[in-house]
C-alpha positions in Angstrom: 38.3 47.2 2.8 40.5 47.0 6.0 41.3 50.4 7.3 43.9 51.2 9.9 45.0 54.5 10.9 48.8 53.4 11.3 49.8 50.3 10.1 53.6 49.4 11.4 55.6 46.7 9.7 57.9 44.9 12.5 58.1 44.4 15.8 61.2 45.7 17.0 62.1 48.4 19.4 61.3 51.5 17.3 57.7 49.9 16.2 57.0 48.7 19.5 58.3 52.2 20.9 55.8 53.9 18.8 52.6 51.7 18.7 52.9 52.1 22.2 52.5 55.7 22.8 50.1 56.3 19.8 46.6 57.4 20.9 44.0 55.2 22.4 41.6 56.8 19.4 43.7 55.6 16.4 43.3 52.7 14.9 46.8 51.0 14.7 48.1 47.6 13.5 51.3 45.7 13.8 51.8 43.0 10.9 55.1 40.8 11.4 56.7 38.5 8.7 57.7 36.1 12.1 56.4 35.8 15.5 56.4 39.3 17.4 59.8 38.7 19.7 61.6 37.3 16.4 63.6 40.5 16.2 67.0 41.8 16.3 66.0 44.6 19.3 64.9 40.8 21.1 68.4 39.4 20.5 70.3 42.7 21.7 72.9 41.9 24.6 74.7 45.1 25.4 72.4 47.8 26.2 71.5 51.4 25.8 73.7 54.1 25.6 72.9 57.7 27.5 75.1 60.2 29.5 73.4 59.9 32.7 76.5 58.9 35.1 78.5 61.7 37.3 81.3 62.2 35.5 79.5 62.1 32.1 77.7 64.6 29.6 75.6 64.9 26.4 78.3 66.5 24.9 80.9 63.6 25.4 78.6 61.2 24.2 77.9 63.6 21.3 81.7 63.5 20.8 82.1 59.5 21.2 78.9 59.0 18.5 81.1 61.5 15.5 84.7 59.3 16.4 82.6 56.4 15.6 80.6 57.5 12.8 83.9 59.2 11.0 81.9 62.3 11.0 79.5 61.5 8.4 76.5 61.9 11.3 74.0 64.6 10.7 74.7 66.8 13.5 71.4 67.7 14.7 70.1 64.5 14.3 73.0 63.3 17.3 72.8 66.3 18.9 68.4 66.1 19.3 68.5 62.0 19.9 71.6 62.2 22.5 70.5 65.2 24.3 67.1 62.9 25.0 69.1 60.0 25.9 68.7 60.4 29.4 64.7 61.1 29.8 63.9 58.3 27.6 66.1 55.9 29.8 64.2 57.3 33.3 60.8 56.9 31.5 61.2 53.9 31.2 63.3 53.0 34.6 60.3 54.4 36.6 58.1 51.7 34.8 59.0 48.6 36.1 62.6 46.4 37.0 63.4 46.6 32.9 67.1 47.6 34.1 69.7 46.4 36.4 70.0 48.4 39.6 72.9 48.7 42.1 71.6 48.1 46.1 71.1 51.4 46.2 68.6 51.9 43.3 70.8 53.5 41.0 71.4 52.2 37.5 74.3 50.2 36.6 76.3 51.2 33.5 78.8 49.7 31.5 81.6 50.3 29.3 81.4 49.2 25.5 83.9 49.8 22.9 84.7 53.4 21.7 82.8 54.9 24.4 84.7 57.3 26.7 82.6 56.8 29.9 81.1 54.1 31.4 77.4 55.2 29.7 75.6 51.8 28.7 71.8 50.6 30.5 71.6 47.0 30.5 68.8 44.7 31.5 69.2 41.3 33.0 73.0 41.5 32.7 72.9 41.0 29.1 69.4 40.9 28.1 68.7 44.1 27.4 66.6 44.0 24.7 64.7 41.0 25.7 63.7 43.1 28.6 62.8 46.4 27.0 60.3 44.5 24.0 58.5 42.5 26.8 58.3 45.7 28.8 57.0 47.3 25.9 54.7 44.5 24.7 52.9 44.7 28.3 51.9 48.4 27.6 50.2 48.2 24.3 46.8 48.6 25.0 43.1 47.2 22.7 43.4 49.8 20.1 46.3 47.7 18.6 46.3 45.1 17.1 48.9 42.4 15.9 48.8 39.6 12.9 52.0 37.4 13.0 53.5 35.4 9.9 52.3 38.3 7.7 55.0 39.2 4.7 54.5 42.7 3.7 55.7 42.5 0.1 54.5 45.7 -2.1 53.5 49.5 -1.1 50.1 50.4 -2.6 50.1 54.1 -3.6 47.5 55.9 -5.4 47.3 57.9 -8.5 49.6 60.8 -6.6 52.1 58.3 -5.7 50.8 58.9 -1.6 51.1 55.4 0.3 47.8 54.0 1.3 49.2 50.8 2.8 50.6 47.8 1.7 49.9 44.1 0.1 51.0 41.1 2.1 50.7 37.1 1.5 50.2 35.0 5.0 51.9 31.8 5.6 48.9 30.0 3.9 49.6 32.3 0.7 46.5 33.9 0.9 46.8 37.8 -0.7 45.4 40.8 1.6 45.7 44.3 0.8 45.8 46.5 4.1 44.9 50.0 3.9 46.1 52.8 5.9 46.7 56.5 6.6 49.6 56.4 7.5 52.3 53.3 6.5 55.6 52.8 8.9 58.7 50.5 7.7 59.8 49.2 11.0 61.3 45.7 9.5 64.9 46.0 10.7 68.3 45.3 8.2 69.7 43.0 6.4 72.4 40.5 8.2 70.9 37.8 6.7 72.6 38.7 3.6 75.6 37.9 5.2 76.8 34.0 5.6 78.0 35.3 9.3 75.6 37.7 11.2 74.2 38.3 14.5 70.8 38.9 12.9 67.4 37.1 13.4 66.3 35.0 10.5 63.5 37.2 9.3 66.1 40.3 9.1 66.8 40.5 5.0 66.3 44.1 3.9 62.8 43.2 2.7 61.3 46.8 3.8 64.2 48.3 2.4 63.9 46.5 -0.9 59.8 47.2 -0.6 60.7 51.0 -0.1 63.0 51.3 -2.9 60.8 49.5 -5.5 58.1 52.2 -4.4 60.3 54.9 -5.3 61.9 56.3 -2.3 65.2 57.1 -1.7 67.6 55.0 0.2 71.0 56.1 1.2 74.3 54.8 2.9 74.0 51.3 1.6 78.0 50.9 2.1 78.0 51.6 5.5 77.6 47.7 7.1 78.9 47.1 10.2 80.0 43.8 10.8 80.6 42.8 15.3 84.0 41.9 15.4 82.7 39.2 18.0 80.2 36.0 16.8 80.9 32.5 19.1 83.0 30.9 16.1 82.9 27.0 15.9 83.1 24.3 13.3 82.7 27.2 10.3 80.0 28.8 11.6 78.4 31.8 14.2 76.0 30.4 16.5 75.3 34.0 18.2 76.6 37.4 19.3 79.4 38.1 22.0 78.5 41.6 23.2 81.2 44.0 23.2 80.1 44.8 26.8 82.7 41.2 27.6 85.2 43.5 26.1 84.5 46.3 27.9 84.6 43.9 31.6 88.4 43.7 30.7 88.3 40.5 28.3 90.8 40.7 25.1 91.4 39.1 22.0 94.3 36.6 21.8 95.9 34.4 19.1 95.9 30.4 20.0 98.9 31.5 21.6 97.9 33.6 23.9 99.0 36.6 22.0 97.1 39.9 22.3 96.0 41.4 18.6 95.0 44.7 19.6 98.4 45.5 20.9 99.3 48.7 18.7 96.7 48.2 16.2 94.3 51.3 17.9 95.2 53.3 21.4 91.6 51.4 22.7 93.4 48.1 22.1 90.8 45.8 22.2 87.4 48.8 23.0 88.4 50.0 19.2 85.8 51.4 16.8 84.2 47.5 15.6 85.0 48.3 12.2 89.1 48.3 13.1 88.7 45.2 15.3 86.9 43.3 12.7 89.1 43.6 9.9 92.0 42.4 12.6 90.1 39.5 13.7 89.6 39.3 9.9 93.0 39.2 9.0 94.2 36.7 10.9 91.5 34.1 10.1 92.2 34.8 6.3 95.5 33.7 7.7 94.5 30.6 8.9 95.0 31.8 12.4 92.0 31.5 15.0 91.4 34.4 17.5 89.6 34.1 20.6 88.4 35.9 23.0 90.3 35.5 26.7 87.8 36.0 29.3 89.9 34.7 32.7 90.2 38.2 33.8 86.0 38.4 34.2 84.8 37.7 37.5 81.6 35.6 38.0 81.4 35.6 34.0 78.0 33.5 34.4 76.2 35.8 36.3 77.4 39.1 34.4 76.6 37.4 31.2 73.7 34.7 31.7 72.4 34.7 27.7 75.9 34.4 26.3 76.9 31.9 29.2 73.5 29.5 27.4 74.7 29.8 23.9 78.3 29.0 24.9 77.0 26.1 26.5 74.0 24.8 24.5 76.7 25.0 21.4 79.5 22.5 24.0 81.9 25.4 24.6 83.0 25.2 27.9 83.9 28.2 29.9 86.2 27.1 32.4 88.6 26.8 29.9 88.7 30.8 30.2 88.3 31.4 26.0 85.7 32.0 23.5 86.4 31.3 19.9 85.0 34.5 17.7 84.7 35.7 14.3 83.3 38.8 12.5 79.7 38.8 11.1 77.1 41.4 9.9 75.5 43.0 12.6 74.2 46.3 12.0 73.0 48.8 8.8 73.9 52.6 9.1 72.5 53.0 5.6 68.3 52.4 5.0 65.7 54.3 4.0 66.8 58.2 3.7 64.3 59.9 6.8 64.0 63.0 8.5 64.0 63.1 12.4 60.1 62.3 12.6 61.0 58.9 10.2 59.2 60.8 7.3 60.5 59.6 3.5 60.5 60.6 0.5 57.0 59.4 -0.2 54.1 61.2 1.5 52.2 58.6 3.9 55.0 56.1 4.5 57.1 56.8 6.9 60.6 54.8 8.3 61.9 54.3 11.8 64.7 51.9 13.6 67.6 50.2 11.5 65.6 50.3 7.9 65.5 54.0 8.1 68.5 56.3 7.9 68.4 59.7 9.6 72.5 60.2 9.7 72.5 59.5 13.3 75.2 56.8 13.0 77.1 58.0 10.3 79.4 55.6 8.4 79.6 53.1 11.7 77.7 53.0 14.7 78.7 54.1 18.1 78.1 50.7 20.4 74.7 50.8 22.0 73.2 53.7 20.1 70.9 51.6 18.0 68.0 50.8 20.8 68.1 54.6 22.0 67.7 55.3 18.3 64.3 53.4 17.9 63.2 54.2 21.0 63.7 58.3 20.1 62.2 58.1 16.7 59.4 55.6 17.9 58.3 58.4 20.8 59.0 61.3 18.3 56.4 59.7 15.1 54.1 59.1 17.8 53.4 62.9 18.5 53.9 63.7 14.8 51.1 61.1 14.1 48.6 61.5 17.6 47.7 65.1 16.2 47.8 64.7 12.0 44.8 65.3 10.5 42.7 62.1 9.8 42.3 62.0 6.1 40.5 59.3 4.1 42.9 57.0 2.3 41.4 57.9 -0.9 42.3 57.2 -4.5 42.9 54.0 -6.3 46.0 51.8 -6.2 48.4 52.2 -9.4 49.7 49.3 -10.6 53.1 49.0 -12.3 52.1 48.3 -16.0 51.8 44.7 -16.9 54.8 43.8 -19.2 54.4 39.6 -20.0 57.3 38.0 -18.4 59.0 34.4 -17.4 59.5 33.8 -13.9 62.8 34.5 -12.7 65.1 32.0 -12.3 66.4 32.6 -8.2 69.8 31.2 -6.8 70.0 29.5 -3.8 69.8 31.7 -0.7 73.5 30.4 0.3 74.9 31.6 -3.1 73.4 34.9 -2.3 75.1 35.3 1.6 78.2 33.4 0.8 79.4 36.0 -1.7 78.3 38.8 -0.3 80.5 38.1 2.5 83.2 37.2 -0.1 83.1 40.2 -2.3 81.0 42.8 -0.1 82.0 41.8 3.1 84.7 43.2 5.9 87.0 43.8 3.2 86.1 44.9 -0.6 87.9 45.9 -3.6 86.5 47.0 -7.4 87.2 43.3 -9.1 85.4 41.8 -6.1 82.7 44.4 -6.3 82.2 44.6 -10.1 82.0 40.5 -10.0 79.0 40.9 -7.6 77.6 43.7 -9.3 77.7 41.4 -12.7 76.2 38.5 -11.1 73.1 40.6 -8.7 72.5 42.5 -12.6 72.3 38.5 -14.5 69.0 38.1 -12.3 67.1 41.3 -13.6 64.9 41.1 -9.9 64.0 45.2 -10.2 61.8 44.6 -12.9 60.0 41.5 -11.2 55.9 43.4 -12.0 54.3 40.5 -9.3 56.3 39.2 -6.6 53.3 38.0 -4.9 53.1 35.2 -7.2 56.2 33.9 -5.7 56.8 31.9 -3.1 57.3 33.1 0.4 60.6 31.7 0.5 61.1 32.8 -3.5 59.9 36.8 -2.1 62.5 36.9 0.4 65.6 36.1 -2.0 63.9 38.9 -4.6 64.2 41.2 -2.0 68.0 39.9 -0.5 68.9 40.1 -4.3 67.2 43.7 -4.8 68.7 44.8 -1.1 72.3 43.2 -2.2 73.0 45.0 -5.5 71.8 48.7 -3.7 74.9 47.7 -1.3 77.2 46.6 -3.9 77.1 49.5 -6.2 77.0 52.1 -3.3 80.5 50.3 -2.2 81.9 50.5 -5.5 80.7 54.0 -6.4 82.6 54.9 -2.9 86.4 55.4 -3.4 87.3 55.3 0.6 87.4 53.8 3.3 85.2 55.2 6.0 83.6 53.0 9.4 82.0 50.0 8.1 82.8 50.4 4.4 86.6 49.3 3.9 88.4 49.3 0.4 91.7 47.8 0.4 92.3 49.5 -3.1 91.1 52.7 -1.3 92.2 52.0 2.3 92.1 55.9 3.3 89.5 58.8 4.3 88.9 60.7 1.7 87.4 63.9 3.8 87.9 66.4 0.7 85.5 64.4 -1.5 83.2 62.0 0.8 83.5 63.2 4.2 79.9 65.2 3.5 78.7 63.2 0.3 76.2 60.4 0.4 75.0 57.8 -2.4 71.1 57.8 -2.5 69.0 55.3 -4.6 65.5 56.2 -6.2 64.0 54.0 -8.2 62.0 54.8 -11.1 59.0 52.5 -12.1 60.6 50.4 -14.9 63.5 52.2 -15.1 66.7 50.8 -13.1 68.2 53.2 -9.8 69.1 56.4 -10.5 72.6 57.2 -8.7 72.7 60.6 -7.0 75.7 62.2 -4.9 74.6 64.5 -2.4 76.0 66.9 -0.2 74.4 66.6 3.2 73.7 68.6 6.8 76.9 66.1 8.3 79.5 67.2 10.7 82.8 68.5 10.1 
C-alpha cells in the first residue's frame, strides 16, 4: 500500500505554493495528469495583484475586488487574502530576480483593467507565472515527490465517507490506488470546455467533476469568466492578450479604426472583462472584427516578449500596430465550495487554487487576483496541515454498488466545447440553456459506476460532460445577470433575490445533484 501524508493533485501555483512550505517530515506527493509546467498558473501573463505602491492601500484593493466581483465575495475571505497581499509578494521578492525591478530595486507595477491603482507584480514583463512556478519548483525539497502523466480519476473514501486518497490510471493504463491522510484538489478549471479559452489542454474540470461525484458540494458554477482578449485568426484563439496591453494605453477598435468602449463603461477600454467581452462579443456576432490597437505602446516587444512570440510564431505582424482578438473562457469563480484553509465538505480532502471556491472572487474576478489567491491558500493549508495530527488512513474503501451497465456512448470532444460556447457561453438565455441541459442529461455520465475502464481520452469527456451540466443548470436556475454569468432574458442585477444567494451541488451516490439555495457570509 502506497502511503503519503499529503497527496496534491496539480501542479499549479496554489499546489506548488503549498507542497513547498509543508514540513520536511511529511511525506507529500504531487501526481499531474500532464507534465508539471502544463498549467494555467505557467501560461499566466499579467501578474499579481497587491497594494504595496505609495499611493495605494488594502482597503482600495479590497474595494476594487467587490466592483468586480458584484458583491457576491465573502467579505472576510477578501478582506484576510488582500490584507496579506503584500507579505506574500516580499517573501517571495527577497528570494530571487522572480519579479521585475526598477534601477532602483523597487518593484514595478502595472495597471490592469478595473483596478484603481497601478497594483500588479509582474515577472519577465509578461511572464509572470512562468517565473513564480520555476521559482517555486527550485524550492521543493526530497520529501516530495512528483509522478507526471498521472489521471487522478475517483476519490476513495472509507466506510465514514473520510477521503483516504484517490485512484489514478497512467498513460500506459495501468490502475494504482494512492493512499493518503490528507487528499488536496489542486487541478485547476475548466476552459477546455469552451471552443475559445486561454486554458492549458489538461484544464477540464476533472477535480471538480471527481469532487462532486464523491459527494461534496460545489458552488458558483455560473460564474465563468470569459478574457475579452484571445489573438483571433482564421476562427480560432491561438493564446491570451493580457489585459496588462490594455492597461499600457492600447484600445479596442473596429476595422475602422473606431473605438468600442467609447460610452459603453466610464473605464472605456480597463472595464470589468465581463462588460468588454460581451462588446467584443457583439460585434463579432455582427460580423464585425475588433482588434486591439496597440501603436500608442512604446517598445511593445520588450514590455511584452511572450505575447510578442505567439503574435509572431502565429504570422501576425506587429508593425502593422493591431492585434486581432476575441473572447474565450479564461477563468472559474465557481469550484469546489471551501473554507479559507481549502477544507470541503468531506473530511480529508481538501481544495485550493481555481477548482476550489472560497467567495474570494465573487461572481467575476478582479484582474490578477487569481495567483495571489493560490499562493494565500497554498501557504495557509500548509500550517493547517504541518501541525494536524498524523492519523492512520484507516478503513476500507466503499465502492459505489455495482449496477450492470452498457458503456456510454460519448460525443466528440468538439460537440461538447462548441456548444457550450453556443448555449452557455458569453451570452445565455433559458431555450439555449434548457437545449444544453437536454442534451448533457441524454448521456446519463453521473451514474457511470467505473470510469477507469474508459479510456484516458473517454475519462476526460466523462468528466467535461459531468463538469458541463453542473454549469448549465446553475446558469439556468440563476434569473440575473451578475459578472461572468449574463442572461439576455434576465440582463439585470437582481440584489433583492441573488445578491447573497449561491447554487451549490452535492451529489448523492446514485441519486442525481441535489439543488440547494443558500444564503451566504457575502458582502453588501
Amino acid at each position: 500500500m502506497m502511503t503519503n501524508d499529503v497527496l496534491i493533485l496539480g501542479s499549479g501555483i496554489a499546489a506548488l505554493q503549498l507542497a513547498s512550505f509543508l514540513n520536511k517530515d511529511l511525506n507529500v506527493r504531487i501526481i499531474t495528469k500532464g507534465k508539471i509546467r502544463t498549467t494555467n498558473s505557467y501560461l499566466a501573463q499579467g501578474g499579481i495583484a497587491a497594494a504595496i505602491g505609495e499611493q495605494d492601500h488594502p482597503m482600495k484593493h479590497i474595494a476594487d475586488t467587490f466592483e468586480a466581483g458584484r458583491y457576491h465575495n465573502n467579505r472576510e475571505t477578501v478582506e484576510k487574502i488582500i490584507t496579506a497581499a503584500p507579505q506574500l509578494i516580499k517573501f517571495i521578492s527577497e528570494q530571487g530576480a522572480v519579479f521585475d525591478k526598477d534601477q532602483n530595486g523597487k518593484l514595478l507595477l502595472g495597471m490592469e483593467g478595473a483596478h484603481s491603482e497601478k497594483r500588479i507584480v509582474h515577472g519577465g514583463g509578461d511572464a509572470t507565472g512562468k517565473n513564480v512556478v520555476e521559482f517555486l519548483i527550485s524550492t521543493l525539497k526530497d520529501h516530495v515527490t512528483i509522478e507526471e502523466d498521472v489521471f487522478a480519476y475517483e476519490l476513495l473514501l472509507n466506510s465514514e465517507k473520510r477521503c483516504i486518497g484517490v485512484k489514478a490510471k497512467g498513460s500506459d493504463g495501468t490502475i494504482k490506488n494512492y493512499y493518503s491522510r490528507n487528499t488536496i484538489i489542486a487541478t485547476g478549471g475548466c476552459g477546455q470546455l469552451f471552443t475559445y479559452t486561454s486554458n492549458a489542454q489538461t484544464v477540464n474540470g476533472d477535480g471538480i467533476a471527481m469532487a462532486y461525484l464523491a459527494g461534496a458540494e460545489v458552488v458558483d458554477m455560473e460564474f465563468i469568466q470569459f478574457h475579452p482578449t484571445l489573438l483571433y485568426l482564421n476562427g480560432e484563439t491561438k493564446g491570451l492578450i493580457s489585459e496588462a496591453v490594455r492597461g499600457e494605453g492600447a484600445i479596442l477598435v473596429t476595422e475602422e479604426g473606431t473605438p468600442i468602449m467609447e460610452g459603453v463603461h466610464p473605464l472605456k477600454d480597463l472595464a470589468p472583462r465581463h462588460v468588454v467581452s460581451q462588446e467584443i462579443y457583439d460585434y463579432l456576432k455582427k460580423g464585425c472584427n475588433i482588434y486591439l490597437d496597440i501603436s500608442k505602446i512604446k517598445n511593445f516587444k520588450q514590455r511584452f516578449p511572450s505575447i510578442t512570440t505567439i503574435c509572431e510564431e502565429n504570422g501576425l505582424q506587429l508593425s502593422e500596430g493591431r492585434i486581432p482578438v476575441a473572447p474565450g473562457s479564461h477563468f472559474l469563480m465557481g469550484g469546489i465550495k471551501t473554507d479559507l484553509f481549502g477544507r470541503t465538505s468531506i473530511k480529508g480532502l481538501f481544495a485550493i487554487g481555481e477548482a476550489a471556491c472560497t467567495g474570494f472572487h465573487g461572481a467575476n474576478r478582479l484582474a490578477s487576483n487569481s495567483l495571489l489567491e493560490g499562493l494565500y491558500m497554498g501557504e495557509k493549508l500548509s500550517k493547517l496541515l504541518n501541525k494536524a495530527d498524523r492519523e492512520a488512513v484507516v478503513g476500507t474503501v466503499v465502492t459505489r454498488p455495482s449496477i450492470p451497465q452498457k458503456k456510454v456512448v460519448l460525443p466528440d470532444k468538439q460537440d461538447i466545447k462548441s456548444l457550450m460556447m453556443e448555449r452557455v457561453g458569453i451570452v445565455r438565455n433559458e431555450v439555449n440553456l434548457k437545449k444544453q441541459k437536454a442534451w448533457l442529461d441524454a448521456f446519463n455520465v453521473n451514474q457511470i459506476n467505473d470510469i477507469g475502464s474508459y479510456s484516458l481520452g473517454e475519462m476526460t469527456k466523462v468528466f467535461m460532460l459531468i463538469t458541463a451540466k453542473l454549469i448549465t443548470e446553475s446558469a439556468l436556475m440563476r434569473t440575473e445577470s451578475r459578472g461572468g454569468h449574463y442572461r439576455s432574458d434576465y440582463p439585470i442585477e437582481d440584489d433583492e433575490h441573488w445578491v447573497n444567494e449561491s447554487i451549490i451541488h452535492k451529489k448523492s451516490w446514485g441519486m442525481e445533484s441535489n439543488h440547494e439555495h443558500i444564503e451566504t457570509a457575502l458582502a453588501t
